[in-house]
ROKOLKOL-543474 format. One record per residue (C-alpha): residue number from 1; x, y, z; residue in one letter. Coordinates in nm, 2 decimals, always signed. Layout:
   k      u      v      w r
 NUM      X      Y      Z a
...
% end
This chain:
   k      u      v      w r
   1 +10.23 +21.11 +16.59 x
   2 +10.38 +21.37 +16.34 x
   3 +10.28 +21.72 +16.27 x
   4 +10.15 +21.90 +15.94 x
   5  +9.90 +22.09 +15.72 x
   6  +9.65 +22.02 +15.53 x
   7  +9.71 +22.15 +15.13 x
   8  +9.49 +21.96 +14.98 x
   9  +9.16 +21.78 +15.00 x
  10  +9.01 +21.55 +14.69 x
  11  +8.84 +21.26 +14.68 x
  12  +8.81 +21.16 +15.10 x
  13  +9.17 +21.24 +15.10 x
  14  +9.35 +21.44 +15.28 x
  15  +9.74 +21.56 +15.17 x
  16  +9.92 +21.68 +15.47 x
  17 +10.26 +21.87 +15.39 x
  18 +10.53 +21.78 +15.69 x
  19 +10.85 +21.95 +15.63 x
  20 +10.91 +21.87 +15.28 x
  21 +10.70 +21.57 +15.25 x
  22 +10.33 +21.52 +15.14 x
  23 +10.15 +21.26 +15.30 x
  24  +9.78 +21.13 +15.13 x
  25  +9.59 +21.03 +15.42 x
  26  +9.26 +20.92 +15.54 x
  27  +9.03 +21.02 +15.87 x
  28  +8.98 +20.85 +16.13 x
  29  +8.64 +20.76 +16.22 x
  30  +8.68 +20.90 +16.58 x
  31  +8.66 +21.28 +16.36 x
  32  +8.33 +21.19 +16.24 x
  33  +8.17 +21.06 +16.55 x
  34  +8.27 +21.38 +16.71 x
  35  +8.13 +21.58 +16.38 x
  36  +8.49 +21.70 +16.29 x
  37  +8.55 +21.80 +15.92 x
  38  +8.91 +21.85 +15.82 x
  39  +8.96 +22.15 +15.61 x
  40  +9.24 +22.27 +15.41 x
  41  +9.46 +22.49 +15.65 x
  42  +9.42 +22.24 +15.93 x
  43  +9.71 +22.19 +16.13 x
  44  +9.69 +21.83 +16.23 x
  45  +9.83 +21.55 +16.38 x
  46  +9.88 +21.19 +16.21 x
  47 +10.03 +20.92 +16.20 x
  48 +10.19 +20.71 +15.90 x
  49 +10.08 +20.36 +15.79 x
  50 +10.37 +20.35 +15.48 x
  51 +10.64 +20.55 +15.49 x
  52 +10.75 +20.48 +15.18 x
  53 +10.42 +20.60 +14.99 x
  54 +10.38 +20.87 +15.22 x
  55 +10.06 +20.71 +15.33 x
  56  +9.87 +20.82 +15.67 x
  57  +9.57 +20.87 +15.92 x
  58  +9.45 +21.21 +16.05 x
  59  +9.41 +21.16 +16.44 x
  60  +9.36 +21.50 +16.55 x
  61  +9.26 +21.83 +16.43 x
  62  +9.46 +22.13 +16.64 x
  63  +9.21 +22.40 +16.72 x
  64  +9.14 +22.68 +16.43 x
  65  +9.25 +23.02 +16.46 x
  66  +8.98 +23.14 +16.19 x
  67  +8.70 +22.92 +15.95 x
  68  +8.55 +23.04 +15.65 x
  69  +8.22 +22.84 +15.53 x
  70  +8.26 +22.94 +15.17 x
  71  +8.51 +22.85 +15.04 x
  72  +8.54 +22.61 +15.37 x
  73  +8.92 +22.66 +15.46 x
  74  +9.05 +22.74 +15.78 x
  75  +9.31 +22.95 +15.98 x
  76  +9.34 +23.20 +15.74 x
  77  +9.48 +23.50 +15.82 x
  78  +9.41 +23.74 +15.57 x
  79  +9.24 +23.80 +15.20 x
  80  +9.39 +23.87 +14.90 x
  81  +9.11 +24.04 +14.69 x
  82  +9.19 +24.05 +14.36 x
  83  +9.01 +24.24 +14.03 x
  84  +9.09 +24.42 +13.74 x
  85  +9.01 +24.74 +13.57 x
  86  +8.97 +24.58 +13.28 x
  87  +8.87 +24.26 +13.10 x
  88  +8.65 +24.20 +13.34 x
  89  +8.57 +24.52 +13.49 x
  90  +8.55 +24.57 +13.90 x
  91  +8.24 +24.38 +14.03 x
  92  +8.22 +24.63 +14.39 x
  93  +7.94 +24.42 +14.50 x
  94  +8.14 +24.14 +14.53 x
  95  +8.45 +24.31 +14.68 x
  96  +8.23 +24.41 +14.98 x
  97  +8.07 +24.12 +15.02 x
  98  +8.38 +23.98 +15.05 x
  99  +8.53 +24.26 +15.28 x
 100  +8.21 +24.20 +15.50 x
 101  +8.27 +23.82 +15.51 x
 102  +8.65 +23.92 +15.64 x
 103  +8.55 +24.21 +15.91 x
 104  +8.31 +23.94 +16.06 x
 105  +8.60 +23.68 +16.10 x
 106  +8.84 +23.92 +16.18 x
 107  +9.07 +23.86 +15.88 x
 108  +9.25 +24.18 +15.74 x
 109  +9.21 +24.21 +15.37 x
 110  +9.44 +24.34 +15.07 x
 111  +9.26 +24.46 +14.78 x
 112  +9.42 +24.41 +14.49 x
 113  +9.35 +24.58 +14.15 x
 114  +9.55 +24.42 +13.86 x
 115  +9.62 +24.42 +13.47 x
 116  +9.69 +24.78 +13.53 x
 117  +9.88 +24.73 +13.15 x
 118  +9.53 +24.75 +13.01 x
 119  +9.46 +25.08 +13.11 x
 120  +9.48 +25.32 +12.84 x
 121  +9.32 +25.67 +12.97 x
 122  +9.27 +25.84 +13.30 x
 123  +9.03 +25.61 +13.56 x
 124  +8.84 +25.75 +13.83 x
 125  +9.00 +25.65 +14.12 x
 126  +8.79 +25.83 +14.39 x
 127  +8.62 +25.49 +14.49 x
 128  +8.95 +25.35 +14.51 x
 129  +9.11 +25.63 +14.74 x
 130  +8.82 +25.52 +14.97 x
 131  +8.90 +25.21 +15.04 x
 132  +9.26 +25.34 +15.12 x
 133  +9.13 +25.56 +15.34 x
 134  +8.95 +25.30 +15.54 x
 135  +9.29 +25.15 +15.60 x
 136  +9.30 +24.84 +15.34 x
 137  +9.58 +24.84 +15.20 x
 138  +9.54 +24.90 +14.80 x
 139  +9.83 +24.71 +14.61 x
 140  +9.75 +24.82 +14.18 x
 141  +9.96 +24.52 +14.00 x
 142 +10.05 +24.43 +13.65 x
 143 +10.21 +24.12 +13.58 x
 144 +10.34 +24.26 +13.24 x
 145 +10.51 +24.55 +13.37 x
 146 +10.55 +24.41 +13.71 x
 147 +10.38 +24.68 +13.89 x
 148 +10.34 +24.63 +14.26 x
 149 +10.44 +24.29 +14.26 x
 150 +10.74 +24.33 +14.49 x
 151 +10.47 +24.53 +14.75 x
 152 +10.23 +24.29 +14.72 x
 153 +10.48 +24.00 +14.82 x
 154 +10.59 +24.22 +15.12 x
 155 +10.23 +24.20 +15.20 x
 156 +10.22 +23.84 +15.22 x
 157 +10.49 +23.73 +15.43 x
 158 +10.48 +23.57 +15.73 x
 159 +10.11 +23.53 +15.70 x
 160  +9.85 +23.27 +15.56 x
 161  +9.65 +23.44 +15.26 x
 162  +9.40 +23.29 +15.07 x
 163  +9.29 +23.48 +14.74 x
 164  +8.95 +23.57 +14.66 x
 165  +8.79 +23.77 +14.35 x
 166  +8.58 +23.72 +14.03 x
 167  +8.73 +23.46 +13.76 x
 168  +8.97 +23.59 +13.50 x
 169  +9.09 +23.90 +13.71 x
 170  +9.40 +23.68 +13.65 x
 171  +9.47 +23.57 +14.02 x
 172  +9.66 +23.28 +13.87 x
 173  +9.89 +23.44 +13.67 x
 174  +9.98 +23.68 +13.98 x
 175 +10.03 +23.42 +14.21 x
 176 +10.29 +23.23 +13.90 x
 177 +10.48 +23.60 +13.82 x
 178 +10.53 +23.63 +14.19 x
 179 +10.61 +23.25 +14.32 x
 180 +10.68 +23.10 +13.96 x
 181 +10.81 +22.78 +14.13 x
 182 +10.39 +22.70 +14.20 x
 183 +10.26 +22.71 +13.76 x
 184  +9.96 +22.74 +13.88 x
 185  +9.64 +22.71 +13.57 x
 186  +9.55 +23.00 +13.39 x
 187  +9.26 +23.05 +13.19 x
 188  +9.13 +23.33 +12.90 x
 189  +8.87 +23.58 +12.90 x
 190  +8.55 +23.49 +12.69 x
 191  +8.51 +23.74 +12.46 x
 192  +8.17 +23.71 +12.40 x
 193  +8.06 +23.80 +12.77 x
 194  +8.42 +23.92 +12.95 x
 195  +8.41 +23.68 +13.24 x
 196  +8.72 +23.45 +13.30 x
 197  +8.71 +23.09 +13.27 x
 198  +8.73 +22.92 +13.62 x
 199  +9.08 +22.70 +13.64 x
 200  +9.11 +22.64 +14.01 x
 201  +8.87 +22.37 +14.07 x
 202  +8.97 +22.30 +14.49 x
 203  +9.14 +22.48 +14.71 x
 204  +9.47 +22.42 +14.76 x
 205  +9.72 +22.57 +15.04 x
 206 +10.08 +22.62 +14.86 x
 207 +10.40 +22.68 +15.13 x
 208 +10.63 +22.98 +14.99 x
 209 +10.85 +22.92 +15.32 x
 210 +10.80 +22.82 +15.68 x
 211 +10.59 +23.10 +15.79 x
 212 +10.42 +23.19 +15.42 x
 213 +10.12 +23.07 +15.25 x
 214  +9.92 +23.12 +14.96 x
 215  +9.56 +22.95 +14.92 x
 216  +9.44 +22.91 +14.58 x
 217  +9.02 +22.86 +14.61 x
 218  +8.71 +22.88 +14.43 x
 219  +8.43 +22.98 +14.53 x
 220  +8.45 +23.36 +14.67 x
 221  +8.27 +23.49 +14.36 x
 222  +7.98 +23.31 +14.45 x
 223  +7.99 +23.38 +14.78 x
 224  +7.71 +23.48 +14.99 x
 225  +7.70 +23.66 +15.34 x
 226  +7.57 +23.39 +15.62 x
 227  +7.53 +23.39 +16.00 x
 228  +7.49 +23.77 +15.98 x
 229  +7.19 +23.96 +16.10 x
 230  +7.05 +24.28 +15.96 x
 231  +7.15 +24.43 +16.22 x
 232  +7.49 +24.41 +16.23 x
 233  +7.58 +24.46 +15.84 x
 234  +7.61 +24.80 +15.96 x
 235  +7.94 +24.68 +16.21 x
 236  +8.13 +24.57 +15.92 x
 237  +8.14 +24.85 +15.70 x
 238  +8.43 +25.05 +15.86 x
 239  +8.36 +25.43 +15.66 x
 240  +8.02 +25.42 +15.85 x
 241  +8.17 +25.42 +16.17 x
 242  +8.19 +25.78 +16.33 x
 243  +7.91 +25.88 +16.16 x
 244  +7.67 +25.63 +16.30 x
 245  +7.72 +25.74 +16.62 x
 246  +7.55 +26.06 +16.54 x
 247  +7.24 +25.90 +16.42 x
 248  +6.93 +26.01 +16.61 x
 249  +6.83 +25.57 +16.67 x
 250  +7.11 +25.36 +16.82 x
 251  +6.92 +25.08 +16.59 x
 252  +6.94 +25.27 +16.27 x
 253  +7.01 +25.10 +15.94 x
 254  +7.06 +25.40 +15.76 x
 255  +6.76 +25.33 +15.56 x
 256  +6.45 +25.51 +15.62 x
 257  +6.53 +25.62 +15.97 x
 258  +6.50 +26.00 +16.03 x
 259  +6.78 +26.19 +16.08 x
 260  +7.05 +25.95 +15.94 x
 261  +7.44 +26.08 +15.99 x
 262  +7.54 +25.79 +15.76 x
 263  +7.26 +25.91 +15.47 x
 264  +7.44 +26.30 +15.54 x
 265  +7.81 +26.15 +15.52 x
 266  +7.71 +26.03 +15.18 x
 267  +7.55 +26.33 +15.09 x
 268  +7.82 +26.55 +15.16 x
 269  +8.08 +26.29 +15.00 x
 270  +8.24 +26.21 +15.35 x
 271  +8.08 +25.81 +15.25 x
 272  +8.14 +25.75 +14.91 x
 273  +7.79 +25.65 +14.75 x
 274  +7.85 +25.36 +14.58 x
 275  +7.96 +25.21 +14.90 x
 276  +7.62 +25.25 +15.07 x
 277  +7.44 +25.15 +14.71 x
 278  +7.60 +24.82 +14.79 x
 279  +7.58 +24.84 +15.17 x
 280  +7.20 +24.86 +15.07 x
 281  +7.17 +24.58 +14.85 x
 282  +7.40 +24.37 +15.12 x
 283  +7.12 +24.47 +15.35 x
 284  +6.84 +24.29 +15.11 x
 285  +7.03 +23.96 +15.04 x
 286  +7.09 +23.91 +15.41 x
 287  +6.70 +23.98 +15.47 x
 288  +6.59 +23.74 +15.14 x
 289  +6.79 +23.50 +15.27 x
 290  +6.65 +23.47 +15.60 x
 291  +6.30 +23.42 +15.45 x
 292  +6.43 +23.11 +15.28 x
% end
């Protein structure tokens, strides 16, 4: 049996890259019976039925090293988080959902602000500085200048990264300035509401070298936090994490709860208040969605 990756899914089939070749191939029935579900990112084993159209059977999917449900890839190692200043502007709701969804499968994240081109006065970058200070790293980009580009490809090698962020933030057109040998789809801005045009339609893993890859995926900015209590929200947001040991409950949701060191922090600016605005709101779609 041979050795690959899954890159691409569509359609019931499965296109595992081996070296330099891609092979289209279909599951065995064995994976169903035992409720396996290739993914892109697999690493698998197969075996080939035509060599000369590159034509094979999954056997055996090699254990994950990480699973996402949505988008469902797997062994991912980190997150690129893209969004923009401007055209659209920062959706912060979404970046920490999505930073949530990556503390809780131990993925590391790079948040990634880009068209930084557009900007044309002084921003507030307080917000910003705070997610620096958490210990993301914060890459700002622009893909006409180039910006951060050479940083952000630092970033990337050696790991699988899978990017995540609203549509038109231009994710596509970072990936093409950076890796230009991938042309991936871009699409424009709608001017009547400023929210970009989805062009990636699956995800799709593409190899920048042996150790380095780059998923293209829909799907993150409709993402919604699963599998997570109430409880444990809390966990995954890392600037509440000395002061909640301070609070007077161990079980405190910084909500209502007397004496709250997390409420305090963000009163005195240590925890930046639009952080636990969405940490709150966070805390309500995970309880609304347990009633359903």
């Amino acid at each position: 049996m041979e050795k690959g990756r899954i890159i691409k899914a569509i359609s019931g089939f499965f296109y595992v890259q081996s070296g330099e070749k891609i092979f289209s191939c279909k599951g065995r029935g064995i994976l169903k019976m035992n409720d396996q579900t290739p993914l892109v990112g697999d690493l698998v084993f197969f075996s080939i039925s035509n060599e000369e159209r590159q034509e094979g059977m999954l056997e055996k999917l090699i254990s994950r090293s990480s699973e996402l449900v949505r988008p469902p890839v797997a062994n991912v190692d980190q997150l690129l988080i893209v969004f923009s200043y401007k055209q659209p502007t920062p959706n912060y709701v979404l970046l920490d959902r999505i930073l949530v969804t990556a503390e809780s499968q131990q993925l590391q994240s790079i948040i990634c602000f880009n068209k930084m081109d557009l900007l044309t006065n002084e921003i507030d970058s307080s917000l910003m500085e705070s997610y620096r200070e958490m210990g993301y790293l914060v890459v700002k980009t622009s893909t006409i200048t180039g910006e951060g580009l050479d940083s952000l490809k630092r970033a990337l090698k050696g790991r699988t990264t899978a990017l995540a962020g609203s549509s038109g933030v231009g994710k596509s057109t970072l990936i093409n300035s950076m890796f230009p040998q991938f042309s991936l789809e871009t699409g424009a801005i709608s001017k009547k509401i400023q929210r970009g045009k989805h062009t990636t339609r699956h995800s799709e893993l593409h190899r920048i070298d042996s150790e380095t890859w780059l998923m293209d995926t829909p799907g993150f900015s409709t993402l919604t936090i699963t599998g997570l209590d109430d409880s444990e929200l809390r966990d995954y947001f890392k600037d509440f994490a000395t002061a909640q040991l301070s609070c007077r409950f161990k079980t405190c949701l910084h909500l209502e709860e007397p004496n709250c060191a997390v409420k305090k922090a963000v009163q005195d600016g240590y925890i930046h208040l639009n952080r636990y605005q969405n940490y709150v709101k966070l805390l309500e779609e995970i309880r609304k969605n347990r009633r359903y």
